[in-house]
TIKEMAR-376677 format. One record per residue (C-alpha): z, x, y. Coordinates in steps of 0.001 Angstrom, whole numbers, padded with zeros to 6 digits, always signed. Each point is the difference from the previous one (the first is absolute). Example, Ala and Ser with C-alpha at 12.3 -4.5 7.8 and 13.67 -1.06 7.14 Angstrom:
<pts>
+007800+012300-004500
-000660+001370+003440
</pts>
This chain:
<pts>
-097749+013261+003105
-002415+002374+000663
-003753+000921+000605
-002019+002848-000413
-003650+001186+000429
-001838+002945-001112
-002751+002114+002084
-001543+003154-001578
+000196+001381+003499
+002954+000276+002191
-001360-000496+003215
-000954-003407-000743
+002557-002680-001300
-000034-003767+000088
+002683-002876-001066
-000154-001940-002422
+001669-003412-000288
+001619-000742-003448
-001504-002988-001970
+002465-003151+000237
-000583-000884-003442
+000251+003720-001453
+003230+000782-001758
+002432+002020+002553
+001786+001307-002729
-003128+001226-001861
-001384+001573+003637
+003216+002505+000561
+000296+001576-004010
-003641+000592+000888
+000155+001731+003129
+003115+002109-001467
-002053+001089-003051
-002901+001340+002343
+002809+001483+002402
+001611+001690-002957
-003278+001197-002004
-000551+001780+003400
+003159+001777+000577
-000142+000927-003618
-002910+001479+000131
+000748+002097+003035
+003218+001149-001672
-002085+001007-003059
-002670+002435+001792
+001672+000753+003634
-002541+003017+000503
-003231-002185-000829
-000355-001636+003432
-004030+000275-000279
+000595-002669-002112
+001343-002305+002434
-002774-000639+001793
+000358-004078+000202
+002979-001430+001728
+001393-003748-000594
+001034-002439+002901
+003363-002289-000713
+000879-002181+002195
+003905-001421-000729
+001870-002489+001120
+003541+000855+001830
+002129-002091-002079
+004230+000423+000027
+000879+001407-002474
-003157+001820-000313
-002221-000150-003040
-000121+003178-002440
-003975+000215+001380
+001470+001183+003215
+002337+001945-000967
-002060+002128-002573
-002115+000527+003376
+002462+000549+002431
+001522+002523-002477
-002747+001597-000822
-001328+003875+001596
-003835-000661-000169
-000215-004009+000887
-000583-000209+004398
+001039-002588+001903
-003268-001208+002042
+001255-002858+001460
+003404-001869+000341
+000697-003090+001635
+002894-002828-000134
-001553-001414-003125
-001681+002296-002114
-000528+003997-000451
-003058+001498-001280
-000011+003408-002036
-002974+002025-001363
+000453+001680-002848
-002063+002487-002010
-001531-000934-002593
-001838+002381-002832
-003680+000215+000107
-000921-000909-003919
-003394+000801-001201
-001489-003285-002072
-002475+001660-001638
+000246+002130-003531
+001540+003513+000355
-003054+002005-001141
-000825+003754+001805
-003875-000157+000959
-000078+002881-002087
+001278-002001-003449
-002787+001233-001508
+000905+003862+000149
+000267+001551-003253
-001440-002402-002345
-002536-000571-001980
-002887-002111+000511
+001110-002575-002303
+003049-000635+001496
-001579+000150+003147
-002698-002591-000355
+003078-002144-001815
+002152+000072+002969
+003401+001220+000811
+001405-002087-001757
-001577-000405-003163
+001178-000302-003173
-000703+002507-003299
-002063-002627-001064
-001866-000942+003129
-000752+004302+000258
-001315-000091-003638
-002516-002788+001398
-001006+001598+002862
-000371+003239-001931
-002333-002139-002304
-001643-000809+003587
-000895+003024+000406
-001200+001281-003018
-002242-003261+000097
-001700+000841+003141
-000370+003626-000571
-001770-000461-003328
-002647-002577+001818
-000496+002208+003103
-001517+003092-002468
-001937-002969-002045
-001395-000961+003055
-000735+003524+001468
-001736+000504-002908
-002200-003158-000650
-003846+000524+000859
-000137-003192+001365
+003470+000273+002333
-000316-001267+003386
+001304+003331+001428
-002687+001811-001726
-002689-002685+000796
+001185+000603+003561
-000189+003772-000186
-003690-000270-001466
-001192-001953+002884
+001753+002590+002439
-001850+002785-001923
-003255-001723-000079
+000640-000589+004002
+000459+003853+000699
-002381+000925-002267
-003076-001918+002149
+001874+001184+003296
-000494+002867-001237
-003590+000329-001295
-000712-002075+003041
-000963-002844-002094
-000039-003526+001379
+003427-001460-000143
-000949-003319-002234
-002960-001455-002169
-001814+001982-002774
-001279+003094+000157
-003029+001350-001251
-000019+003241-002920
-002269+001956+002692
+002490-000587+003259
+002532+001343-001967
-001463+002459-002095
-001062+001483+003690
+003254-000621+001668
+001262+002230-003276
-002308+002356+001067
+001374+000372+003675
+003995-000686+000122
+000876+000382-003639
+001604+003209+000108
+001510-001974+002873
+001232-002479-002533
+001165+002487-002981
+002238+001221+002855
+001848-003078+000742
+000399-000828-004108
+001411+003457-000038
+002566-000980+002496
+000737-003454-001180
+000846+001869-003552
-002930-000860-001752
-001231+003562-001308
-003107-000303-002408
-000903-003336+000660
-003279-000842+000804
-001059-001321+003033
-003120-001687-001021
+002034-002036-002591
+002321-001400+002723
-001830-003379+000578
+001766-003534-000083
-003036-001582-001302
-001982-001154+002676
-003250+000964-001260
+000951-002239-003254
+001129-002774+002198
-002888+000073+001895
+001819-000577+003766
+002780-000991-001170
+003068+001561+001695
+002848+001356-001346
+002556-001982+001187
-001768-003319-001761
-000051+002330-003344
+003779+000795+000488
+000909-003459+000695
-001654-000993-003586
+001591+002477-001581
+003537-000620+001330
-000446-003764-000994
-001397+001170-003710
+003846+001934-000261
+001811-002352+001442
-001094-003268-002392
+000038+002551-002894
+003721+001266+000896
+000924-004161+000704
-001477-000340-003397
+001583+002462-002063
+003517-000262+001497
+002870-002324+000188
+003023-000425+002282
+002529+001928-001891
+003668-000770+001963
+002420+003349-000160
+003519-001515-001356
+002894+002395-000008
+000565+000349-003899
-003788+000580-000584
-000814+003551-001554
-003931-001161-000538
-000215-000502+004070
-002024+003881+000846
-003032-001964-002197
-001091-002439+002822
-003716-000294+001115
-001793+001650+002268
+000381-001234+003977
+002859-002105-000797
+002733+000440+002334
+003356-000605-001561
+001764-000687+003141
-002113-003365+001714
-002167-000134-002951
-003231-000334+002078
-002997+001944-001052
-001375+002631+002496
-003116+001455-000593
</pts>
């Protein structure tokens, strides 16, 4: 009969005594399967010892005559003896480092396009046709949304402008402002301001036009305007559209609405 234990390092080894009610029998074509898988291996790639980097601990019993476990270790060129006494001998033998996760190069994505690479590496034609259809989706309600007036990027970018435009015609910072403090802040810094629209690629506009409002509103800031504005669009775009679901067959999928993401389906403003 015989026992065996196994230690990922070989330094450190323990015994282990064999369960009375497990089958003997069943215990020993075990422990020669693992012995031979081993060997086996290190027959099949000799040269690749980076691979093993893990050694196994058995522990056998001395038995007369002795079992083929012991002999497959005795016999063999890369199992070590580590300890013998009168009833038992205990071997370690290499065993081949296996990686458990999927055999994919970080770089999987090299060379393709970025259907395929959104579908994964290992997508089918189908699943790349989807993703194309992705793609195309998103594209198509990026430039709609780049170029709606009432876009929360450009809502945003007026507020910005509006910002720099009283930091610049040292103009106070929030609140209304009257036609004469600005008509003489034009007066002072708006060559000033012409500059910076000049820079910011706004040739020919004109500066006095470049007012969010807040004379209309009365004190009411911009942000408060933006905020109604955004929440006009988005009940409008909830309104108008419906959850379309991308199936893989479906040639009529590039028509969805506006915002709606095919991939978790949640709208984003």
């Amino acid at each position: 009969m015989s026992t065996h234990n196994t230690q990922s390092t070989p330094s450190v080894w323990f015994s282990t005594l064999p369960n009375p009610s497990f089958n003997a029998d069943h215990d020993e074509i075990q422990l020669e399967q693992r012995i031979l898988s081993a060997l086996r291996d290190h027959d099949s790639n000799p040269s690749d010892a980076e691979r093993s980097v893990s050694y196994s601990h058995f522990t056998i019993s001395v038995t007369e005559p002795p079992s083929r476990s012991l002999k497959l270790l005795r016999d063999s060129n890369i199992a070590t003896l580590v300890k013998e006494d009168s009833g038992s001998e205990t071997y370690a033998l290499p065993i081949p480092y296996r990686r458990t996760y999927g055999k994919v190069g970080e770089q999987w994505w090299a060379g393709m396009s970025p259907a395929e690479a959104r579908a994964g590496p290992f997508a089918s034609s189908s699943e790349v046709k989807r993703a194309a259809r992705e793609l195309k989706c998103e594209e198509r309600n990026r430039i709609r949304s780049s170029n709606a007036k009432d876009d929360v990027v450009n809502i945003e970018r007026q507020d910005l402008q509006e910002g720099l435009r009283r930091q610049i015609l040292h103009l106070p910072m929030d609140g209304a402002i009257s036609p004469e403090a600005e008509q003489e802040a034009m007066t002072k810094y708006g060559k000033e301001w012409e500059q910076v629209l000049q820079e910011l690629g706004e040739d020919g506009a004109d500066p006095s036009n470049v007012r969010t409002t807040h004379k209309k509103n009365k004190g009411v800031g911009t942000s408060e305007k933006a905020k109604t504005n955004v929440n006009k669009s988005v009940g409008a775009s909830i309104k108008e559209s419906s959850i379309v679901y991308l199936d893989d067959d479906d040639e009529e999928s590039d028509d969805l609405p506006e915002w709606e993401d095919p991939i978790d389906r949640t709208y984003r403003p």
